[in-house]
C-alpha positions as CSV (number, residue, x, y, z in Angstrom):
1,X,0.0,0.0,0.0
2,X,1.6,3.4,-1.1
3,X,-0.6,5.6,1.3
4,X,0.5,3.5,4.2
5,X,4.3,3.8,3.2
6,X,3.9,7.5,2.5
7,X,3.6,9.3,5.8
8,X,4.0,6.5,7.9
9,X,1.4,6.8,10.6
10,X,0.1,9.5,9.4
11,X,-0.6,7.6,6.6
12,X,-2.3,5.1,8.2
13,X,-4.3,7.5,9.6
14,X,-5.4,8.6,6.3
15,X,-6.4,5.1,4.8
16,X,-8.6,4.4,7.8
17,X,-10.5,7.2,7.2
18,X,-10.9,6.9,3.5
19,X,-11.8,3.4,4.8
20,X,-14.5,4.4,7.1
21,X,-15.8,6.9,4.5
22,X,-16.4,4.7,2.2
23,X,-18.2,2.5,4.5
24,X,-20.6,5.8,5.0
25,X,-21.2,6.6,1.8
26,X,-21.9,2.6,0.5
């Protein structure tokens, strides 16, 4: 995963909430 490796935590960060908007909007 390149958003996980980018930004480290941060990244992380990111992906879980692209993850839990994506559960919102299905």
């Amino acid at each position: 995963n390149q958003t996980s490796t980018y930004g480290g935590s941060k990244g992380k960060v990111k992906v879980e909430l692209k993850k839990k908007k994506n559960v919102d909007t299905t």
